[in-house]
C-alpha positions in Angstrom: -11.8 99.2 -8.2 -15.0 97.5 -7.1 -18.1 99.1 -8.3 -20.7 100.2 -5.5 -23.4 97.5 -6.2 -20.2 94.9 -5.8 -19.5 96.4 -2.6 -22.6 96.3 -1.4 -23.5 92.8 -2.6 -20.1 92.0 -0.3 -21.4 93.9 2.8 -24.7 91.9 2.5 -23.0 88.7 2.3 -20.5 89.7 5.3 -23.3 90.7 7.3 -25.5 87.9 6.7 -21.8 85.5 7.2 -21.9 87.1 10.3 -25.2 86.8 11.5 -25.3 83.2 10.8 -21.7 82.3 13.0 -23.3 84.3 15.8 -26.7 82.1 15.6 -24.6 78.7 15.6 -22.8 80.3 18.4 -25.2 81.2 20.1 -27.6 78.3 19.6 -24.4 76.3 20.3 -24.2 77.7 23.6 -27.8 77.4 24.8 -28.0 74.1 23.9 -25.2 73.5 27.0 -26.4 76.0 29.2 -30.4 76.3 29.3 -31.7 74.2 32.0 -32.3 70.4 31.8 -35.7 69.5 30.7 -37.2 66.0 32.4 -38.0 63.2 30.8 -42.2 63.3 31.9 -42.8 63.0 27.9 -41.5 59.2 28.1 -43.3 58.3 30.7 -46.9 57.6 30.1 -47.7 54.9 32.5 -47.6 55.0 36.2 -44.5 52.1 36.0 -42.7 52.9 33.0 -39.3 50.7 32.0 -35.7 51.2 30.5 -33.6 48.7 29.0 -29.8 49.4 29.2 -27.2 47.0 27.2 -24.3 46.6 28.4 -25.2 47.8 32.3 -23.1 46.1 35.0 -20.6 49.1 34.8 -19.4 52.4 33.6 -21.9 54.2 31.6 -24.5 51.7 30.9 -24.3 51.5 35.0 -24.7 55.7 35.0 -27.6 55.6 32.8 -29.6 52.8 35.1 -28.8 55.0 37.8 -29.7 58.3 36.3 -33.2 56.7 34.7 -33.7 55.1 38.5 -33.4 58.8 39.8 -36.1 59.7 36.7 -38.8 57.3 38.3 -37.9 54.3 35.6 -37.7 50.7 36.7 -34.7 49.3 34.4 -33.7 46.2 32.8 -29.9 45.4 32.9 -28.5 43.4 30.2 -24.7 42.4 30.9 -22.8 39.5 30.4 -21.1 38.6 33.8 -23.8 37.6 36.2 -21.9 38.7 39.6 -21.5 42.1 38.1 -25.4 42.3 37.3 -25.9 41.3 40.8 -23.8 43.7 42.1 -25.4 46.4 39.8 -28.9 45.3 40.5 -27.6 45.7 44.2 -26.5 49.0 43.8 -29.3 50.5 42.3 -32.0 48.7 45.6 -29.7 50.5 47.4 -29.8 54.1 46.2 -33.3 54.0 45.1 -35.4 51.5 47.2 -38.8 51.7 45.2 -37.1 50.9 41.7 -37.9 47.8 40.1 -34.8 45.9 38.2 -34.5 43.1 36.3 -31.7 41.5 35.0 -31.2 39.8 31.2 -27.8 37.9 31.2 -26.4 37.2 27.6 -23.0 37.3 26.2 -23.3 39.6 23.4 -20.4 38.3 21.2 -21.6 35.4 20.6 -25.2 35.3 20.8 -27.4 34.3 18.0 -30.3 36.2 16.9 -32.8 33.7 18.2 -30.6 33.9 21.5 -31.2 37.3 21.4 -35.0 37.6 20.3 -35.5 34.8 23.2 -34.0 37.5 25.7 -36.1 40.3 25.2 -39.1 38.0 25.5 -38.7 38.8 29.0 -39.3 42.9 28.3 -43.1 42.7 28.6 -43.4 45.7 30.6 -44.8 49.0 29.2 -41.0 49.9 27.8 -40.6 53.3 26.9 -36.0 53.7 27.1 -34.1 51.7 25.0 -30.2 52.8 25.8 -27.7 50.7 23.4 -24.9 51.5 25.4 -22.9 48.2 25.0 -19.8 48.1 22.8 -16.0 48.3 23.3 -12.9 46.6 21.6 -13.9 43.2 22.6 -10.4 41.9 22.6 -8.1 41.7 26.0 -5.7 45.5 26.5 -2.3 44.2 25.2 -3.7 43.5 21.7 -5.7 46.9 21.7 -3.7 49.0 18.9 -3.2 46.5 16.0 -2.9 47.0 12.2 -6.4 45.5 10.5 -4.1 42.9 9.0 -2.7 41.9 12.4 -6.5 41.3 13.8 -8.1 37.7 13.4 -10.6 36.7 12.1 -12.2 35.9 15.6 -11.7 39.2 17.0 -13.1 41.1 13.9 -16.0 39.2 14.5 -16.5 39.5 18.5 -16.0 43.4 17.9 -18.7 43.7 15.0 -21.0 41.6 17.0 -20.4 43.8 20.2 -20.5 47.4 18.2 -23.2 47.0 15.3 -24.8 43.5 14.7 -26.3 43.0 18.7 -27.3 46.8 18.5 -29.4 46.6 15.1 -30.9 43.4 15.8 -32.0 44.6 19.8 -33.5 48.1 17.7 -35.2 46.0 15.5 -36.7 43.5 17.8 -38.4 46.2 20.5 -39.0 49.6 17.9 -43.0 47.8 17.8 -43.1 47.8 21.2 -41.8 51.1 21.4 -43.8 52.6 19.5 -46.9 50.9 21.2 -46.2 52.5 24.3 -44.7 56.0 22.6 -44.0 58.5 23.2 -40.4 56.5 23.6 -36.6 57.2 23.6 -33.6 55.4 21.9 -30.1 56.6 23.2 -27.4 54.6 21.0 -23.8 55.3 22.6 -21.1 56.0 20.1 -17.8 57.7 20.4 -15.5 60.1 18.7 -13.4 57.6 17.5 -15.8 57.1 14.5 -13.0 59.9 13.0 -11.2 56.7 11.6 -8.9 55.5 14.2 -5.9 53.8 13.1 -5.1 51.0 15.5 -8.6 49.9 16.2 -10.3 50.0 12.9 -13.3 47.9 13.2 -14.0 49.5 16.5 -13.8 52.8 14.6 -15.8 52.1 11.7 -18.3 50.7 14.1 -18.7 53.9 15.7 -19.2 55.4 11.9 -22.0 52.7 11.5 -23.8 53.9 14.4 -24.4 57.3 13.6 -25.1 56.5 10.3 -27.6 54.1 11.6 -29.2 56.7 14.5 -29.8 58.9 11.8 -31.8 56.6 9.4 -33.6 55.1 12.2 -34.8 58.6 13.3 -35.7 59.7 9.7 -37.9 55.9 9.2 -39.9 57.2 12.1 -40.2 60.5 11.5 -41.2 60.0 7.9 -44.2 57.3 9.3 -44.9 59.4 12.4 -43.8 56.5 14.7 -43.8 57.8 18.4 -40.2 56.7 18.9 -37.6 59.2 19.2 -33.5 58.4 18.3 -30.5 59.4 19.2 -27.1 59.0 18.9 -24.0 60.1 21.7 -20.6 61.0 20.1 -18.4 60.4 23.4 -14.8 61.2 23.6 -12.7 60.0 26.8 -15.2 59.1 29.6 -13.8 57.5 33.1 -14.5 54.3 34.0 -13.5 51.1 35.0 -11.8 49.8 32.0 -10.2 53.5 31.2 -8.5 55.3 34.0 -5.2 56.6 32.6 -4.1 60.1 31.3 -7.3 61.0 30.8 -8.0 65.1 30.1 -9.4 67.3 32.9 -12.8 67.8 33.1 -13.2 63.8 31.8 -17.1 62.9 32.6 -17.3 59.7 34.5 -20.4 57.1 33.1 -22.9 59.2 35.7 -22.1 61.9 34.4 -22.4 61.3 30.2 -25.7 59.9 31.4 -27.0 62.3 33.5 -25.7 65.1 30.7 -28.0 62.9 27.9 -30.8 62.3 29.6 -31.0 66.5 30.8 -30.4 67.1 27.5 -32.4 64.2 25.1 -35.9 66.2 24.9 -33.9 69.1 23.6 -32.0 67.4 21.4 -35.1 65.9 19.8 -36.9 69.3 19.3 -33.8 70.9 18.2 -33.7 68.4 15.3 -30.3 66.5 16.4 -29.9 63.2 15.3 -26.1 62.6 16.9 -24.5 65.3 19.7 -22.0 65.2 21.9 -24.0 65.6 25.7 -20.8 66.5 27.3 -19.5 69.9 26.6 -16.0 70.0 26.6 -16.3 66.7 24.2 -18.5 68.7 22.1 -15.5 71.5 22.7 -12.9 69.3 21.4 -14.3 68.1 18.3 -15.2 71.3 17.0 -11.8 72.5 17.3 -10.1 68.6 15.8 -12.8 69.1 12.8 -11.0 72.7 11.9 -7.4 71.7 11.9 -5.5 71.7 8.4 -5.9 68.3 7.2 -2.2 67.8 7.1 -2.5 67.8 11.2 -4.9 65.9 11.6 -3.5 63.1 9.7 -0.3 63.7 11.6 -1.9 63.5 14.8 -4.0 60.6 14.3 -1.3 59.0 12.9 0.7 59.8 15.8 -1.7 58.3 18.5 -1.4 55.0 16.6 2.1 55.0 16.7 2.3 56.7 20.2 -0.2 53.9 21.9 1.7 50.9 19.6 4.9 51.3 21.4 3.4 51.3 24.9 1.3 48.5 24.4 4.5 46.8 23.3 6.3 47.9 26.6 3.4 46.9 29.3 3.0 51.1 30.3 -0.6 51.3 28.0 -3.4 51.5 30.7 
């Protein structure tokens, strides 16, 4: 039989168990459902600029048109130069008095001095820097290989495309960032940085850029550099490359933009390094995260297996 100062020791830590789940909860929620805060902090000239990679379509396009609603003029960086046209078109459109420009590069291949001679063109007062591009780099029927099965080549176009162009973009404009601070990096990543089987460089990509948000945010925070950083953990998102059996309540790109940037000044006072701006993504994890190991395995394994056999049979969308 427990003593009475062992059951009160266990009522303490209950209680104080308790009121800790009820603060994450509850901090949890807010964080989804307090209003939006604007983005006034990152603009702090009369004509301040964004720069979004990878912004011809799909979410890079939703956060141009989501910083062009903000009062930002925006740089688009894509590598197809009808579909920058197009974008840059799109954007006149809906918000006459923006100002766009337009940096064409192909990211897979681009050198470092290619890239360093590109964003010689951003000498406006630059305050958004959104790293949105990224994908599998490699055509839809070879999607869901073995690591063994890839080539060379296309290991190399999806590290370049994931990690390498992102770092060495970061690197280049963080100075002029923080010259015209306070500023905002956004760097877009995706749930599958779980450890994906089927797409494994893509998926340890997406591990290197959360690691890479976070020490990026802690170098500026420990030097009191006026840039803030964060990453986006993104599950399935709607858009012109991904359209089948998606889950209800999928955002589309204008909507994981317009989710972040409601939610980016809150994140940054709230401490977050990487979140999830879309609820039900945020939803979904949190449940994944506390399944038995032995299911999760099973599931991810699964997936794999699941998306192999389509690809095989033409029905993977």
């Amino acid at each position: 039989m427990l003593s009475l100062a062992t059951q009160y020791v266990l009522q303490i830590v209950g209680a104080l168990t308790l009121a800790s789940l009820c603060y994450r909860l509850t901090s949890w929620f807010l964080f989804y459902l307090l209003p939006k805060i604007p983005l006034t902090r990152y603009k702090s000239a009369p004509e301040s600029w964004a720069l979004v990679t990878g912004a011809s379509a799909g979410i890079g396009l939703g956060f141009a048109q989501e910083l062009a609603l903000r009062g930002f003029n925006v740089i688009l960086l894509g590598h197809n130069h009808n579909e920058l046209q197009l974008a840059r078109a799109s954007l006149i459109k809906e918000f006459p008095r923006t100002k766009v420009e337009l940096i064409l590069l192909d990211v897979t291949t681009a050198t470092t001095e290619d890239i360093e001679a590109a964003l010689e063109s951003c000498n406006h007062h630059l305050t958004v820097l959104i790293n949105n591009v990224g994908g599998l780099a490699v055509p839809p029927p070879l999607h869901y290989r073995r690591l063994d099965k890839t080539s060379a080549r296309d290991m190399d176009r999806v590290l370049s495309l994931n990690t390498t162009f992102m770092a060495h973009v970061t690197r280049h404009l963080i100075p002029m960032l923080a010259k015209n601070g306070p500023s905002l990096i956004v760097n877009v990543g995706s749930a599958s940085m779980l450890g994906m089987p089927g797409v494994a460089t893509y998926s340890g990509c997406k591990g290197f850029v959360a690691s890479f948000t976070k020490a990026i945010a802690r170098e500026m925070e420990a030097d009191e550099v006026p840039v803030n950083v964060l990453g986006l953990v993104l599950g399935e998102v709607y858009t012109q490359g991904n359209t089948g059996n998606l889950p209800p309540g999928s955002p589309d790109g204008r909507d994981v933009a317009r989710s972040t940037l409601g939610r980016a000044v809150r994140a940054v006072s709230c401490g977050k390094r990487v979140f999830h701006p879309w609820m039900l993504h945020a939803m979904d994890d949190a449940i994944f995260e506390r399944m038995p190991d032995w299911m999760r395995e099973k599931m991810l394994k699964t997936v794999f297996l699941n998306k192999r056999t389509q690809q095989r049979h033409g029905k993977l969308e």
